[in-house]
Each structure stands twice: as C-alpha cells, then as structure tokens.
MOPAC internal coordinates of N, CA, C and O (Angstrom, degrees):
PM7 1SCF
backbone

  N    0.0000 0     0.00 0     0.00 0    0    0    0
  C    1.4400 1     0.00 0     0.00 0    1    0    0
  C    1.5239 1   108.46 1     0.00 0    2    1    0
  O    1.2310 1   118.46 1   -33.65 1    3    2    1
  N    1.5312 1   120.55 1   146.35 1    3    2    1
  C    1.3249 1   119.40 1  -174.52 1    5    3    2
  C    1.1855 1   100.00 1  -116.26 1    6    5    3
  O    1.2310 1   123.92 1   -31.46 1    7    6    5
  N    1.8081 1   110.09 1   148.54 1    7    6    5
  C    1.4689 1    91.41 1   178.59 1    9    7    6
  C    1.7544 1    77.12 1  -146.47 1   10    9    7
  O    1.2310 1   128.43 1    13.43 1   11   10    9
  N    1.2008 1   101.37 1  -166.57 1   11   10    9
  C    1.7083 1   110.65 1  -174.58 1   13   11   10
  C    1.4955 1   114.18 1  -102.48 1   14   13   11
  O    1.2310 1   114.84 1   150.85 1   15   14   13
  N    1.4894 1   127.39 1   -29.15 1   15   14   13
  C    1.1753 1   145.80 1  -139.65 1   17   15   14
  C    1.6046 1   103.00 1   -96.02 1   18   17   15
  O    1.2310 1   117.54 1   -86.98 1   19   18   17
  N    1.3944 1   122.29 1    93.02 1   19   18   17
  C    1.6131 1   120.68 1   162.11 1   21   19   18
  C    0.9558 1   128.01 1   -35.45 1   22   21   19
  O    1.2310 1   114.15 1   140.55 1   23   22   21
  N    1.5352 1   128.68 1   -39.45 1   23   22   21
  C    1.5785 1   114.52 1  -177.09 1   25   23   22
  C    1.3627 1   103.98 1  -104.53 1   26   25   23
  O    1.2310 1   131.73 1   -48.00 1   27   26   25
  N    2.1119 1    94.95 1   132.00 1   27   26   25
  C    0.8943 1    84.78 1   173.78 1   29   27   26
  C    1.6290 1   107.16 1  -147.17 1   30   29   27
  O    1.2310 1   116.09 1   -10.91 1   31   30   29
  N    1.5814 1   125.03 1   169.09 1   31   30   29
  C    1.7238 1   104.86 1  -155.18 1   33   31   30
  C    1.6079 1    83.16 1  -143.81 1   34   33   31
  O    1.2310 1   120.35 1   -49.14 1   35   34   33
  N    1.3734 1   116.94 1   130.86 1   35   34   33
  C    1.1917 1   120.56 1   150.79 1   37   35   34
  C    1.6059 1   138.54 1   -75.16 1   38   37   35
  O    1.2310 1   112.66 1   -56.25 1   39   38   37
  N    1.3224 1   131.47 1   123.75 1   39   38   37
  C    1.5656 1   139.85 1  -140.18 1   41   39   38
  C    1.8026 1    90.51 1  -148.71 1   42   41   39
  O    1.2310 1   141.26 1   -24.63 1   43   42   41
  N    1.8984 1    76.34 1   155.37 1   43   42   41
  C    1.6134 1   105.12 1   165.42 1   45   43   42
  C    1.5312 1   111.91 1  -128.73 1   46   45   43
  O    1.2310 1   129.62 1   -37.05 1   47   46   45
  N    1.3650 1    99.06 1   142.95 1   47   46   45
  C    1.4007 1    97.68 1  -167.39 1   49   47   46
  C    1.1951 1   101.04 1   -97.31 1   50   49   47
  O    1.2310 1   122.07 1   -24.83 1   51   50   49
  N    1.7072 1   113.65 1   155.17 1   51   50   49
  C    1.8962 1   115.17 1  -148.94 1   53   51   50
  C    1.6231 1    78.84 1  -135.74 1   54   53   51
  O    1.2310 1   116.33 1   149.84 1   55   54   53
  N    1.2707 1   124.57 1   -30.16 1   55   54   53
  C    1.3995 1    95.13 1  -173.15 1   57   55   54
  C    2.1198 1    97.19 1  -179.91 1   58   57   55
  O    1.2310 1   125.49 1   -49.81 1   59   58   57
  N    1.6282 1   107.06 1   130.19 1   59   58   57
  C    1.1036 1   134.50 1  -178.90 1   61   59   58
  C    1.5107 1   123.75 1   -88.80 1   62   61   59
  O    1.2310 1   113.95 1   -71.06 1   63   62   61
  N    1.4532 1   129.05 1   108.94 1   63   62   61
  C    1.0105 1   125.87 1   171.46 1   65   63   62
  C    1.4547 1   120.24 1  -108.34 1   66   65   63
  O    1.2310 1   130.81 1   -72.02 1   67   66   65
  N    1.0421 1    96.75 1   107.98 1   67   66   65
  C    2.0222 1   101.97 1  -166.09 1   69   67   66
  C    1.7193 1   111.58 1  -100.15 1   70   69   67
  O    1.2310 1   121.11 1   -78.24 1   71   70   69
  N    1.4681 1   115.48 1   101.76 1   71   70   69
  C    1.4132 1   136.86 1   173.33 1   73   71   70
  C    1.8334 1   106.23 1   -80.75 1   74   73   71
  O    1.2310 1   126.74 1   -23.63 1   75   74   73
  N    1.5882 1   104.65 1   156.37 1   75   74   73
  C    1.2603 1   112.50 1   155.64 1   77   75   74
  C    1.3662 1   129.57 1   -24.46 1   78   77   75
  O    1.2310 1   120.53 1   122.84 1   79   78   77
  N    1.5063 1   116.58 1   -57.16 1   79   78   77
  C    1.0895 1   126.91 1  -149.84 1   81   79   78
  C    1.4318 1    89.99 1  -132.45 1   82   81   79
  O    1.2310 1   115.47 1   103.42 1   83   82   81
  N    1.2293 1   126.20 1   -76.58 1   83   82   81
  C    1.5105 1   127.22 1   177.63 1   85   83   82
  C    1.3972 1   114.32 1  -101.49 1   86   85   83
  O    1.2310 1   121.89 1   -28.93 1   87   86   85
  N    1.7348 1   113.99 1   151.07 1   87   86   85
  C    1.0309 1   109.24 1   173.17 1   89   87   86
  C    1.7001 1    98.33 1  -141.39 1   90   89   87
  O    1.2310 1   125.39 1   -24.16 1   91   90   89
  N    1.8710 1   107.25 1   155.84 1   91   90   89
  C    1.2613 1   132.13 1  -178.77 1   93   91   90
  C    1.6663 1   120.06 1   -89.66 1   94   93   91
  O    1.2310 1   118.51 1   -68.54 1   95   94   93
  N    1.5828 1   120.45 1   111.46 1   95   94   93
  C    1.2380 1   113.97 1   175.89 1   97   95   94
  C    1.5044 1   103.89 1  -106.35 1   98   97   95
  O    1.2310 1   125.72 1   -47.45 1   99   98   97
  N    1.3842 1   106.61 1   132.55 1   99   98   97
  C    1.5879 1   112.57 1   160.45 1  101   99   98
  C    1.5212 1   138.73 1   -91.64 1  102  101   99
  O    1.2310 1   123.83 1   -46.24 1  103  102  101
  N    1.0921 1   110.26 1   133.76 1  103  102  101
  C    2.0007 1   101.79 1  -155.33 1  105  103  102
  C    1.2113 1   106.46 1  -106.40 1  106  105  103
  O    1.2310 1   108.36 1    -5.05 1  107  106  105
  N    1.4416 1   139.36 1   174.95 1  107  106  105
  C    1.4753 1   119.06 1   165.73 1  109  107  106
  C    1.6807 1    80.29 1  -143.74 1  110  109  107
  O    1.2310 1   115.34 1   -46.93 1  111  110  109
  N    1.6379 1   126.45 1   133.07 1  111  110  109
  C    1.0198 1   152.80 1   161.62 1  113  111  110
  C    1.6599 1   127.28 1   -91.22 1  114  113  111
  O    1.2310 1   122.91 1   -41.01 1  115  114  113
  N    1.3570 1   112.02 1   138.99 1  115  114  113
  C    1.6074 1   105.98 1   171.81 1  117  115  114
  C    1.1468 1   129.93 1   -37.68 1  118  117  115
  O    1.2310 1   123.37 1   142.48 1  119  118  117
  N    1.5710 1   111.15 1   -37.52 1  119  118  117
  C    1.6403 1    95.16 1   170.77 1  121  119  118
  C    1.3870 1   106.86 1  -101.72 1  122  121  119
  O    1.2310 1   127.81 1    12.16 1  123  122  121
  N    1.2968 1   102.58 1  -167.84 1  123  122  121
  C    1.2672 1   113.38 1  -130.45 1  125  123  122
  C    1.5079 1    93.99 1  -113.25 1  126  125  123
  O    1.2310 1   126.87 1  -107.92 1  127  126  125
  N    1.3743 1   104.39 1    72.08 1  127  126  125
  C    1.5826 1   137.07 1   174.19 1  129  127  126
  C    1.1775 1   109.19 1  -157.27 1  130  129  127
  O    1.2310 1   124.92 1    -4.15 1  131  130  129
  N    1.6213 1   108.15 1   175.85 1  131  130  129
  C    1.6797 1   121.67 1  -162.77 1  133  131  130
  C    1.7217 1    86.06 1  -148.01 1  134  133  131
  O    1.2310 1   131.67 1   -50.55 1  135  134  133
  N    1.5258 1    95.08 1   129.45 1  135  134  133
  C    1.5575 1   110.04 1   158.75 1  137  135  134
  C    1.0824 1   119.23 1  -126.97 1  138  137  135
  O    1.2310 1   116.81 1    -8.42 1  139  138  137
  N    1.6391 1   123.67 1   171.58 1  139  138  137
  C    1.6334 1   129.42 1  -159.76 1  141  139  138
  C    1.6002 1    84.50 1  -152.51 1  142  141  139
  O    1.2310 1   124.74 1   -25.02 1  143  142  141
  N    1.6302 1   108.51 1   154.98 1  143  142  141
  C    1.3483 1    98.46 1   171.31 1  145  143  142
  C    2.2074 1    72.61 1  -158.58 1  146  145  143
  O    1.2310 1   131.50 1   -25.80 1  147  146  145
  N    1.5157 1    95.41 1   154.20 1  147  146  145
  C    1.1180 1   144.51 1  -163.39 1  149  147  146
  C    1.4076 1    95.92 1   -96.42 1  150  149  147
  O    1.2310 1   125.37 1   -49.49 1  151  150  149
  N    1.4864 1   107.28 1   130.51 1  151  150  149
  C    1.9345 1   106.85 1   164.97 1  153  151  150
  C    1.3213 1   100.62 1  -166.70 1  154  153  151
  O    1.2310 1   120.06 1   -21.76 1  155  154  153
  N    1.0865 1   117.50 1   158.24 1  155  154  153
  C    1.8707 1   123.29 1   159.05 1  157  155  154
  C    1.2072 1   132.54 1   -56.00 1  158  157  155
  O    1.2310 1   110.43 1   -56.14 1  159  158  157
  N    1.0276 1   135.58 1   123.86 1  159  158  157
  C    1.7885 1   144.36 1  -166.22 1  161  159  158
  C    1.6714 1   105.69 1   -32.43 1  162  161  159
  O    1.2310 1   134.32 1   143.99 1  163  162  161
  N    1.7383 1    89.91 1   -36.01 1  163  162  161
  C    1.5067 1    83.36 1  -165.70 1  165  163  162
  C    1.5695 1   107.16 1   -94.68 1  166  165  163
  O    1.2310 1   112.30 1   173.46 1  167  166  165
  N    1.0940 1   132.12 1    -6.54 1  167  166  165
  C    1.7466 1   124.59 1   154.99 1  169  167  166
  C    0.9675 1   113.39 1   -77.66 1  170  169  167
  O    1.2310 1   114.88 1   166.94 1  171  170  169
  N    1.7072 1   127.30 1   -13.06 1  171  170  169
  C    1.9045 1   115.67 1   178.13 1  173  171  170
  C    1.5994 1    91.96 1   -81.60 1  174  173  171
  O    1.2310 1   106.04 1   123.26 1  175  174  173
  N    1.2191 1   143.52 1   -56.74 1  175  174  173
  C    1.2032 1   146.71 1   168.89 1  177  175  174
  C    1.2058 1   117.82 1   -31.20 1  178  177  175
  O    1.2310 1   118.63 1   127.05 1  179  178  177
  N    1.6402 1   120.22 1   -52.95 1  179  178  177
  C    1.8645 1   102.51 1  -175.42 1  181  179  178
  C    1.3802 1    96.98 1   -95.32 1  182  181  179
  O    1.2310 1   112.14 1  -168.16 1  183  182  181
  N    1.5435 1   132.43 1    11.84 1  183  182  181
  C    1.2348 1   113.53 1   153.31 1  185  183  182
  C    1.3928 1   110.07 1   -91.98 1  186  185  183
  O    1.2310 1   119.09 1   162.44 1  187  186  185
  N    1.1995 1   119.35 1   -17.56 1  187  186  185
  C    1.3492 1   109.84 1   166.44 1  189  187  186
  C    1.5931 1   116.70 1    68.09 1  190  189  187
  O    1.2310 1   121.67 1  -139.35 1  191  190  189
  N    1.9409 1   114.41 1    40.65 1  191  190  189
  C    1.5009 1   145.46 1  -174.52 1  193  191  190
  C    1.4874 1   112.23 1   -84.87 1  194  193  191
  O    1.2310 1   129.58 1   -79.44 1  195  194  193
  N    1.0449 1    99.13 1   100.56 1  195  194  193
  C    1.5091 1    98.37 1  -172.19 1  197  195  194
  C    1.9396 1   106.44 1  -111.88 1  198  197  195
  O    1.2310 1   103.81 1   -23.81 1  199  198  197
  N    1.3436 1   147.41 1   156.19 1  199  198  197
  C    1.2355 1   148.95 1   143.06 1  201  199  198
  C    1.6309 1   117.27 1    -8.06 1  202  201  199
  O    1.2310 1   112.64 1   -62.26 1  203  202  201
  N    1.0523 1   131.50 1   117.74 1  203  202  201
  C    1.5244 1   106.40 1  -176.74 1  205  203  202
  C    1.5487 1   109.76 1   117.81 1  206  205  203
  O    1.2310 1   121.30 1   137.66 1  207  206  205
  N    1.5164 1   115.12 1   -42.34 1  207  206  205
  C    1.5140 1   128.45 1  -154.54 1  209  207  206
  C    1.6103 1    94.64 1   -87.07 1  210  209  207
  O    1.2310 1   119.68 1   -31.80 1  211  210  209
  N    1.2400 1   118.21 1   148.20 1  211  210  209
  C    1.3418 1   124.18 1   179.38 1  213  211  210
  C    1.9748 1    90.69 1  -118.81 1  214  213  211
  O    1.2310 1   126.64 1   -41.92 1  215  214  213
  N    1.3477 1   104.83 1   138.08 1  215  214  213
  C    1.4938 1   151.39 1   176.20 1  217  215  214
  C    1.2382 1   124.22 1   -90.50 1  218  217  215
  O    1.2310 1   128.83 1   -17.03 1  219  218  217
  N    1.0971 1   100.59 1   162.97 1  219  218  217
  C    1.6137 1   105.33 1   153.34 1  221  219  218
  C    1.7654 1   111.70 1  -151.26 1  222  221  219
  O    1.2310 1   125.57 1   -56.69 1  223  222  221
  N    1.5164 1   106.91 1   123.31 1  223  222  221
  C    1.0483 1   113.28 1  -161.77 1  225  223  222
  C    1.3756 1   114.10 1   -87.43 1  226  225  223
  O    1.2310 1   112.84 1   -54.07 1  227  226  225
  N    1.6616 1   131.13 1   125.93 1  227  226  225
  C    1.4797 1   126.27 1  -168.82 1  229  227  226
  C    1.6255 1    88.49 1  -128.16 1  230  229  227
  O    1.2310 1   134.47 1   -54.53 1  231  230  229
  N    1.7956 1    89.63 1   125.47 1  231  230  229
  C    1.3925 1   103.78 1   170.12 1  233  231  230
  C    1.8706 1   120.48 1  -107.70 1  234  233  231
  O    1.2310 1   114.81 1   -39.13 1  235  234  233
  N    1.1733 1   127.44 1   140.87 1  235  234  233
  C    1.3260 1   110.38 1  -154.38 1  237  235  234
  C    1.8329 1    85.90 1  -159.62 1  238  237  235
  O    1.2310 1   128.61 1   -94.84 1  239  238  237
  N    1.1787 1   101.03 1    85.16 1  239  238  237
  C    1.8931 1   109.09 1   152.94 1  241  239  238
  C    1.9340 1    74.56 1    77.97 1  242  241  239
  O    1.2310 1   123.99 1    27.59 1  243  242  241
  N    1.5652 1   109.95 1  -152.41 1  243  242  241
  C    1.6881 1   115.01 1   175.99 1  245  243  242
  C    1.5928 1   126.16 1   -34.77 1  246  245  243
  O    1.2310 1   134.19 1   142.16 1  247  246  245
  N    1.7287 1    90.17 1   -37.84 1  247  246  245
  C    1.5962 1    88.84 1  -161.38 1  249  247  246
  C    1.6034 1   107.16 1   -83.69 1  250  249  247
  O    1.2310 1   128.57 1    -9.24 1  251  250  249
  N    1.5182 1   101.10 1   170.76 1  251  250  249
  C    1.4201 1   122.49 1   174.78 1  253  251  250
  C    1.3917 1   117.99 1  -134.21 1  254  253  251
  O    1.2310 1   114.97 1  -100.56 1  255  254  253
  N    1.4023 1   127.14 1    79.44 1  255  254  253
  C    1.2690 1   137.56 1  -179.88 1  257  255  254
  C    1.2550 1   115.36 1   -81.84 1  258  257  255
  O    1.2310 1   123.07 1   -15.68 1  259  258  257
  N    1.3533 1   111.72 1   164.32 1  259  258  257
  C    1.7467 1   120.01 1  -156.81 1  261  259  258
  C    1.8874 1    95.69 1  -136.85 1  262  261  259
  O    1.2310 1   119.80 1   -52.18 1  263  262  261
  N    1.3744 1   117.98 1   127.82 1  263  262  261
  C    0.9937 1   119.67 1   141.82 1  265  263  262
  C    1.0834 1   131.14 1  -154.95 1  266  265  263
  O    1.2310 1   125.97 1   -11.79 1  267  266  265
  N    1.6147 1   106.13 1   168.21 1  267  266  265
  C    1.7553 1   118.37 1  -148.41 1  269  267  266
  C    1.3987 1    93.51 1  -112.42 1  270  269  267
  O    1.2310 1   121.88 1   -34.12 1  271  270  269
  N    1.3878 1   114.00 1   145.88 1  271  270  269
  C    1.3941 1   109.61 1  -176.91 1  273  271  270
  C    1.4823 1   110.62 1  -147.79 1  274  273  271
  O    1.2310 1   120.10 1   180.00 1  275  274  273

C-alpha cells in the first residue's frame, strides 16, 4: 500500500473500542509511550483490527492512521 506520510512507527494493538460511527484503537509501541488513533467503524471493520494485531502506525500533520499489512 502507498501512502504519502514519512513517519512511520510500528505498534500492537492492546485494546479496541468499537462505536456506532467511530471507533478507538489502542497501540502499545517500543518506546516507552502509548498511542490511540481514532477512525470510523467502517475502516476498523474492512481492516479487520483486532487486539493482538501488529500495525504500522502513519502519522501525517493531526492524523494518526493505522495500517495492516
């Protein structure tokens, strides 16, 4: 997958909060911080991100996008 965004951090996801409309994934990274990133029900679904799943985290200006590869 191509995306535009240079930084980028590989993560495991520790825990899924799935809303109506949006839902919250929580990541846990090598260092020694914790990130969460924000998306719509329906991109946690056709990515199909479950607890357990390792990521790769792309940060780009506000956002914090997630992809599985």
């Amino acid at each position: 997958m191509k995306y535009g965004a240079k930084n980028k951090i590989n993560a495991r996801v520790t825990e899924v909060k799935k809303g109506d409309i949006m839902s919250q994934v929580n990541l846990e990274i090598d260092a020694k911080a914790a990130m969460s990133s924000v998306m719509t029900t329906d991109s946690l679904n056709e990515l199909d991100i479950k607890p357990g799943d390792n990521v790769r985290v792309i940060v780009k200006a506000i956002h914090v996008l997630l992809v599985k590869e």
